[in-house]
TIMI-2910 file (N, C-alpha, C, CB; in pm, 1 decimal, decimal comma, always signed):
<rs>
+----------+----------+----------+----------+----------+----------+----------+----------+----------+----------+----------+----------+------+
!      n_x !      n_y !      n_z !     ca_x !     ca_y !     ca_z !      c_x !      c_y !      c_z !     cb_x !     cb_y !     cb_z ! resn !
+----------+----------+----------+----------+----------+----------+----------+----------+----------+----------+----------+----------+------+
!    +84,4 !   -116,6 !     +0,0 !     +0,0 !     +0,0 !     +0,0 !    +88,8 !   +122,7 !     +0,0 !    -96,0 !     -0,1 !   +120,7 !  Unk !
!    +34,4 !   +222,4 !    -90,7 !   +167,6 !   +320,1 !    -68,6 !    +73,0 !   +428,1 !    -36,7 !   +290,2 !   +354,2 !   -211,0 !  Unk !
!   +106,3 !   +472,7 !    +39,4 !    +52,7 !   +600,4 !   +147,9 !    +85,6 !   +751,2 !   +107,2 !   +130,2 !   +583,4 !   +303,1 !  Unk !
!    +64,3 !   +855,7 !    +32,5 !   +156,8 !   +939,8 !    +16,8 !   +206,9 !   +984,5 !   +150,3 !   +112,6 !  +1040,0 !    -63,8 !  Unk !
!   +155,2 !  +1015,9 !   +222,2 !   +258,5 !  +1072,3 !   +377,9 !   +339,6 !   +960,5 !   +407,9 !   +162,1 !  +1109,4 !   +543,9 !  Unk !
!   +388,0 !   +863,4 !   +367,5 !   +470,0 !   +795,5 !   +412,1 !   +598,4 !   +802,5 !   +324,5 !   +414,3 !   +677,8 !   +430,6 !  Unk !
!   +673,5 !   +877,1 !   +370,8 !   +845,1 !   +893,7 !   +326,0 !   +932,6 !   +836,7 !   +366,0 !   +906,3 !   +996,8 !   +344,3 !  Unk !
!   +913,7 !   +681,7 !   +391,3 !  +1029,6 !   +604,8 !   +437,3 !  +1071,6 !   +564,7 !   +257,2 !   +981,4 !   +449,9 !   +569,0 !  Unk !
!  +1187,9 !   +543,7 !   +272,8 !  +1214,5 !   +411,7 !   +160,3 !  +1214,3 !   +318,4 !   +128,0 !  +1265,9 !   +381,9 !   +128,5 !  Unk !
!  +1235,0 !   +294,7 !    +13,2 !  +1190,5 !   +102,2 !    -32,5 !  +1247,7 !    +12,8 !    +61,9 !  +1263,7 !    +31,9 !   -196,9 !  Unk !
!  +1411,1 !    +71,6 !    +89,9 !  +1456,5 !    -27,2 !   +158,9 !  +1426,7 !    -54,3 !   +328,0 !  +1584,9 !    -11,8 !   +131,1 !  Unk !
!  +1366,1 !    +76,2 !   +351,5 !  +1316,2 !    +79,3 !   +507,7 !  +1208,6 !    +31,7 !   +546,6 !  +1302,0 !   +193,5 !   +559,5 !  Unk !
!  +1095,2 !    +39,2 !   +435,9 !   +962,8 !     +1,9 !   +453,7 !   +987,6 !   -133,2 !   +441,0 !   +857,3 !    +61,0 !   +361,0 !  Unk !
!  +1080,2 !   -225,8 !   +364,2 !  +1083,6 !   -348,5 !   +356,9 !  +1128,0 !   -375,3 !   +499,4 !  +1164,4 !   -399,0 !   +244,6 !  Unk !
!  +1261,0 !   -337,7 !   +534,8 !  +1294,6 !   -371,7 !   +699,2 !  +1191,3 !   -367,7 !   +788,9 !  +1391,1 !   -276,7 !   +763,8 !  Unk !
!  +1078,4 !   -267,4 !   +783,3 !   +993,1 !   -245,5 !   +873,0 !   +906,6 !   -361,1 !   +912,3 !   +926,0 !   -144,8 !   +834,3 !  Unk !
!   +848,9 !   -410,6 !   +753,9 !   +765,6 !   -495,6 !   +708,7 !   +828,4 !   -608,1 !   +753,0 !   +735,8 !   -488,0 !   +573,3 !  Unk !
!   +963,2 !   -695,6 !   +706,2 !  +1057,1 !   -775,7 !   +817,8 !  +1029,2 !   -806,5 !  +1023,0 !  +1201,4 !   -674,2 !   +800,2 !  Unk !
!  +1067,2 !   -670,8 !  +1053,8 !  +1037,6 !   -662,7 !  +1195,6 !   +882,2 !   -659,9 !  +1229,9 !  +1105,5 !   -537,2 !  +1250,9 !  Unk !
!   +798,3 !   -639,1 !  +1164,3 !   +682,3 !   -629,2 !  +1212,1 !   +594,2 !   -778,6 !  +1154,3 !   +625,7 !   -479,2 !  +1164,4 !  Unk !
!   +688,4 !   -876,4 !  +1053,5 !   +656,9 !   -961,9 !  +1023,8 !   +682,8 !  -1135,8 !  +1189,8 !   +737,8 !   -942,5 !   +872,5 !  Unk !
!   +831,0 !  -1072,0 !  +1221,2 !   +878,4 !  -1143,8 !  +1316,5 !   +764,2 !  -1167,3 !  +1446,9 !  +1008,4 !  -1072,4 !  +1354,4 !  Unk !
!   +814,2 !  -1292,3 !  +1500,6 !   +725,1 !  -1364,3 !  +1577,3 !   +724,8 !  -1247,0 !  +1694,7 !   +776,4 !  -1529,4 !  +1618,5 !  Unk !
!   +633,5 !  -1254,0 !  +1804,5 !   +650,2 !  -1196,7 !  +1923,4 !   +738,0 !  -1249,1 !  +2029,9 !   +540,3 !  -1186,3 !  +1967,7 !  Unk !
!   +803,3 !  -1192,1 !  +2120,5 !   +917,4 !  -1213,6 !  +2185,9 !   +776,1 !  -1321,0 !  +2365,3 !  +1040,1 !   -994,6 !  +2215,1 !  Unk !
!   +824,4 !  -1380,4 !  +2428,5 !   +692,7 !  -1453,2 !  +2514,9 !   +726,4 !  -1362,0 !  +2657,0 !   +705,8 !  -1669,9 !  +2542,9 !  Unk !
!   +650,0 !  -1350,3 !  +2699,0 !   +645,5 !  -1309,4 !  +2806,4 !   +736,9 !  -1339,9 !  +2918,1 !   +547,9 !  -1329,9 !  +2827,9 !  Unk !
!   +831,5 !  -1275,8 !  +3028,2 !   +871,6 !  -1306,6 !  +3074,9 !   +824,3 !  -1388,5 !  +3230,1 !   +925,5 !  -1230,5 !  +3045,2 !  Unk !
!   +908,0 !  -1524,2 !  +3272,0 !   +843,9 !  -1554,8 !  +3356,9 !   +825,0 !  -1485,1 !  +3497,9 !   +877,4 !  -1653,3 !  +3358,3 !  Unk !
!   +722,1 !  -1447,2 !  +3568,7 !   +718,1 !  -1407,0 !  +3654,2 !   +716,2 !  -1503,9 !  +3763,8 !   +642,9 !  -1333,3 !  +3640,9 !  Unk !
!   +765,2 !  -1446,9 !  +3883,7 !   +758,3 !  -1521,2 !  +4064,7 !   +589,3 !  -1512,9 !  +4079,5 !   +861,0 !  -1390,3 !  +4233,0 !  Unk !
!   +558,7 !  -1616,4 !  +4124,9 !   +410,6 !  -1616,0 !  +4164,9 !   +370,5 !  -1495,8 !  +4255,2 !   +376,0 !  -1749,2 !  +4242,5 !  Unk !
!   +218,9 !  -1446,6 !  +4241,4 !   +209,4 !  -1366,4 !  +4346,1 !   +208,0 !  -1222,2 !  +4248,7 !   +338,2 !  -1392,4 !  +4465,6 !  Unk !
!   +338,9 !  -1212,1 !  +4158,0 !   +369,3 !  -1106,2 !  +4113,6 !   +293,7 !  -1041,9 !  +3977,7 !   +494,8 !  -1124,6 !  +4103,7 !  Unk !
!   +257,3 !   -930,6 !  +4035,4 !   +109,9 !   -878,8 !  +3919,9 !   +220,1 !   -771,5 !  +3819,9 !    -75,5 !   -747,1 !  +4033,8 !  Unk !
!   +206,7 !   -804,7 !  +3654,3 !   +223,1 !   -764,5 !  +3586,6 !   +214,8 !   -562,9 !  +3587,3 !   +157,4 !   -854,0 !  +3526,6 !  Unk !
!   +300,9 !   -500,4 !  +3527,0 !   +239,8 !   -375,8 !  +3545,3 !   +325,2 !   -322,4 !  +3407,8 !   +264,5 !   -294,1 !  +3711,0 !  Unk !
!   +233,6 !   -195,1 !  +3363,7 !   +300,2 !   -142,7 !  +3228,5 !   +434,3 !    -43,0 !  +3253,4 !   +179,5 !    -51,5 !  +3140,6 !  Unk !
!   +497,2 !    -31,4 !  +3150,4 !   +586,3 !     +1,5 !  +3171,3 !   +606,6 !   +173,2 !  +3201,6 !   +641,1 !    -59,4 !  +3081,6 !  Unk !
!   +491,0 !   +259,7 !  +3173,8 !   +443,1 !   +344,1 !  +3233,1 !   +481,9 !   +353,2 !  +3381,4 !   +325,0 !   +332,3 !  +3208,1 !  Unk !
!   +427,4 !   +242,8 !  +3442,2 !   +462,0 !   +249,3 !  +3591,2 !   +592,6 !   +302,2 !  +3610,2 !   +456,2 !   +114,9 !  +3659,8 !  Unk !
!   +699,8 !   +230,3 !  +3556,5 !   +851,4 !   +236,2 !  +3595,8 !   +871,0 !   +361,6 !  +3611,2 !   +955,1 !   +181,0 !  +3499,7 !  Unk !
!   +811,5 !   +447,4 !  +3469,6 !   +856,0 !   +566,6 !  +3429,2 !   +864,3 !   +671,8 !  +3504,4 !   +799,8 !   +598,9 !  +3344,0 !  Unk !
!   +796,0 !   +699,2 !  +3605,1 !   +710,2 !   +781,5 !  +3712,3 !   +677,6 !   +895,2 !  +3637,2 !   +786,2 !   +824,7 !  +3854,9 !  Unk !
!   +668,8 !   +982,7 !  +3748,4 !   +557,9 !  +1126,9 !  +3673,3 !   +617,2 !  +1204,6 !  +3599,9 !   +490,5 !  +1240,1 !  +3770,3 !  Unk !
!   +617,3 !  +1248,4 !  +3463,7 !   +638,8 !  +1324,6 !  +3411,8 !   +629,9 !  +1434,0 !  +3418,9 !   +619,6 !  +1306,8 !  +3360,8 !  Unk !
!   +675,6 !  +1576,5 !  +3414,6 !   +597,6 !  +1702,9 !  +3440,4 !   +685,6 !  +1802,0 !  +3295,7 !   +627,1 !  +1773,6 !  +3643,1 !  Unk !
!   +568,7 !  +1862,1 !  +3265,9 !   +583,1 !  +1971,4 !  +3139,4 !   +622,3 !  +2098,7 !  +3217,0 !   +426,9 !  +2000,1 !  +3039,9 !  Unk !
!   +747,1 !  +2156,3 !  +3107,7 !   +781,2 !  +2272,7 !  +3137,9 !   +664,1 !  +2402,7 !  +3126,7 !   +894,2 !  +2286,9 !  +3055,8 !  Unk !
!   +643,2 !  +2478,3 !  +3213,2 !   +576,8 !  +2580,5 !  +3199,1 !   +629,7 !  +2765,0 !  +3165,3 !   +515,5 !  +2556,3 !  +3312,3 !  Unk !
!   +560,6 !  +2834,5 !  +3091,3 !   +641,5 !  +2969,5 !  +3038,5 !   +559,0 !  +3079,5 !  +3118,7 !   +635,1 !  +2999,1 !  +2848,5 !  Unk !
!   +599,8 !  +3140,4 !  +3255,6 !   +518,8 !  +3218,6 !  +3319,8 !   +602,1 !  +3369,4 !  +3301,3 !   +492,5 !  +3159,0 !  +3475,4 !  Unk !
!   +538,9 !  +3450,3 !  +3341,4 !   +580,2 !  +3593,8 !  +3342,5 !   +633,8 !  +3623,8 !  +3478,6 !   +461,0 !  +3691,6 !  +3307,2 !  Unk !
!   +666,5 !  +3654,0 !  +3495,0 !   +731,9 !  +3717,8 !  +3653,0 !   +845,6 !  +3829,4 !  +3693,7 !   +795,2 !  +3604,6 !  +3720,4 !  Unk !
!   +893,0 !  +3828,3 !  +3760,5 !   +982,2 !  +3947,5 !  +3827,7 !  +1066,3 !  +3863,1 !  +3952,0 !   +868,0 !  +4092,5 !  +3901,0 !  Unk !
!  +1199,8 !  +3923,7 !  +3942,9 !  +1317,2 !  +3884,7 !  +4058,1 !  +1325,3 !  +3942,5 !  +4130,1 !  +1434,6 !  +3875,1 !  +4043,3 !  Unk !
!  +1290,0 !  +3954,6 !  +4281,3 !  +1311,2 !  +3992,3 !  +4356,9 !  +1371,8 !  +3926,6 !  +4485,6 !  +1233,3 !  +4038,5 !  +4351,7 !  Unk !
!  +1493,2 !  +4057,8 !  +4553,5 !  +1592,7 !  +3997,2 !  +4636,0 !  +1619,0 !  +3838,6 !  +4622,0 !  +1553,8 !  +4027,9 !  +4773,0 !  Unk !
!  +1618,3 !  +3768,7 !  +4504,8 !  +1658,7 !  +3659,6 !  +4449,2 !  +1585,3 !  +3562,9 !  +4416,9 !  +1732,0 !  +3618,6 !  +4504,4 !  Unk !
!  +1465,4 !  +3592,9 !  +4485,8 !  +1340,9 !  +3530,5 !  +4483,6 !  +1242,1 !  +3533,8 !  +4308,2 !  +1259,8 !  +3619,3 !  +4615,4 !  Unk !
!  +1189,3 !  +3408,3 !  +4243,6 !  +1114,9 !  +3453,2 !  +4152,8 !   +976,4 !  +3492,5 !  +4220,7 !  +1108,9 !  +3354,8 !  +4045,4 !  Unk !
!   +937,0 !  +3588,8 !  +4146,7 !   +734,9 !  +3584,4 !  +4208,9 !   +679,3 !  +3621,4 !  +4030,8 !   +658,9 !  +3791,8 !  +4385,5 !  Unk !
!   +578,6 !  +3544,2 !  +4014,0 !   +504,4 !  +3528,1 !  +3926,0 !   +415,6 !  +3628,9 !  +3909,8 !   +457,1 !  +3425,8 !  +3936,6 !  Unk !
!   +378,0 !  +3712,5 !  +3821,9 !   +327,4 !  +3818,8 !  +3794,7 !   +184,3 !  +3789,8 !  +3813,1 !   +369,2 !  +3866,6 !  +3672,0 !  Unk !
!   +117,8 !  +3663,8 !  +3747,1 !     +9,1 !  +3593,7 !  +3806,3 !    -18,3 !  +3576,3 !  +3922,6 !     +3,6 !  +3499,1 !  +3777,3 !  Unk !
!   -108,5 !  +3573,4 !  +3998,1 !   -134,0 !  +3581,8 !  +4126,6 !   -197,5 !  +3426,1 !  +4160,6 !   -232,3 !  +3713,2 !  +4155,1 !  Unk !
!   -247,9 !  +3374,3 !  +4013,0 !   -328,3 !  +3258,4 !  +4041,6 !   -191,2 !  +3157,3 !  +3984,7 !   -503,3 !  +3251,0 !  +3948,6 !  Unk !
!    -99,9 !  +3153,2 !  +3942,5 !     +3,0 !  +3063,6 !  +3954,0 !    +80,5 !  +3040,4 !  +4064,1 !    +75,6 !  +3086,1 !  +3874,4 !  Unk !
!    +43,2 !  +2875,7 !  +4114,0 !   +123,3 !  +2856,8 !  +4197,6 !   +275,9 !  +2756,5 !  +4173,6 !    +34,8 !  +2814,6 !  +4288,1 !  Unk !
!   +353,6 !  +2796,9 !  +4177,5 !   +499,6 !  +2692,2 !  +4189,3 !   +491,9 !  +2639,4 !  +4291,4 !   +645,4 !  +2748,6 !  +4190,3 !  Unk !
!   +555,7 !  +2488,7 !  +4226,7 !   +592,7 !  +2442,1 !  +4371,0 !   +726,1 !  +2447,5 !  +4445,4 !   +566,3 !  +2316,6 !  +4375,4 !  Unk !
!   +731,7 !  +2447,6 !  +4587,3 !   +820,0 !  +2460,7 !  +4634,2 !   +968,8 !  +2364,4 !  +4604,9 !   +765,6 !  +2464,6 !  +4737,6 !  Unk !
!  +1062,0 !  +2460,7 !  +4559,3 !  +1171,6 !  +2444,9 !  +4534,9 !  +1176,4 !  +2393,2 !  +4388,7 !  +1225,2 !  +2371,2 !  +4632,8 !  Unk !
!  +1104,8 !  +2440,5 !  +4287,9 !  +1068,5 !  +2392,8 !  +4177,4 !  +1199,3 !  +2451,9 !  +4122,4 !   +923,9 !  +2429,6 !  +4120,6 !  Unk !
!  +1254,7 !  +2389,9 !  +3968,5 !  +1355,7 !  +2458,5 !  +3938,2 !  +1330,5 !  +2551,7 !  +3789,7 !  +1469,5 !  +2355,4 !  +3936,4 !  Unk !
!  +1365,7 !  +2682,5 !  +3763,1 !  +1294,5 !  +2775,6 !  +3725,9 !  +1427,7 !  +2799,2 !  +3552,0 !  +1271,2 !  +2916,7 !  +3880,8 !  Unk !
!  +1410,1 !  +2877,2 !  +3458,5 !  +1492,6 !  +2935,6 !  +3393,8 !  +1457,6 !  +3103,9 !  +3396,9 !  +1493,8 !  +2866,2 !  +3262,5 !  Unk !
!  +1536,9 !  +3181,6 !  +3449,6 !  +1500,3 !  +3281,8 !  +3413,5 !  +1551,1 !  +3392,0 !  +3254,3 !  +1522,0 !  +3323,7 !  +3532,1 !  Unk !
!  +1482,8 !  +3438,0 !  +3179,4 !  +1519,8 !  +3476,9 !  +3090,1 !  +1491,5 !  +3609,2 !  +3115,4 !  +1481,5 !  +3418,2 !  +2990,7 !  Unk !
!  +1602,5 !  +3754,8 !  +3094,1 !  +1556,6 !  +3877,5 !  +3108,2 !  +1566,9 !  +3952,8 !  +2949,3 !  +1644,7 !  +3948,1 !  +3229,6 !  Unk !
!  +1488,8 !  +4066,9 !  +2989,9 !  +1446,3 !  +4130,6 !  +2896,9 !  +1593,6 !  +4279,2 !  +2881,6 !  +1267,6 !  +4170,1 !  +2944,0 !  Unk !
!  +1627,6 !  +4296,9 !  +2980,0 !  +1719,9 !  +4390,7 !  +3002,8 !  +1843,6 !  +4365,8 !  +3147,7 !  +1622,9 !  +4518,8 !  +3018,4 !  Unk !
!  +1980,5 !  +4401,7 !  +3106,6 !  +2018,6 !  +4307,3 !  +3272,0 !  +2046,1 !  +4462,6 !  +3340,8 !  +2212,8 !  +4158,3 !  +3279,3 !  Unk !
!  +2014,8 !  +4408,1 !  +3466,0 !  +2052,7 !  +4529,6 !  +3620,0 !  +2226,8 !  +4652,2 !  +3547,8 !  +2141,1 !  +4360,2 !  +3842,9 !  Unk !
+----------+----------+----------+----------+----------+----------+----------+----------+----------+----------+----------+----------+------+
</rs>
């Protein structure tokens, strides 16, 4: 099937088609008792960078927003517009 959004090449789409042809790998054995979990779990929490407005004071950031809260000891980039 040729897809126009698909820009792999002949020779990649064949490899693909190869690996996706291959058997599935079996499950590993588990210790009784022991409940399966996705691999999500391992990963733990992710958190997205956020782009707030604010001001430096005596070294401190404070957020120009009043309804943004940081959390404590969060780690920040500050970018200025003009330096001291």
């Amino acid at each position: 099937m040729n897809d126009p959004a698909d820009h792999r090449s002949p020779e990649r789409r064949a490899l693909d088609e190869q690996i996706a042809a291959e058997p599935q790998s079996p499950h590993p054995d588990l210790p009784p008792g022991v409940v399966p979990r996705p691999v999500e779990a391992f990963l733990g929490r992710r958190t997205r960078p956020v782009a707030v407005a604010g001001v430096v004071e005596n070294g401190l950031v404070r957020p120009l927003d009043p309804g943004v809260k940081l959390p404590e000891r969060a780690r920040v980039i500050i970018v200025a517009t003009e330096a001291a």
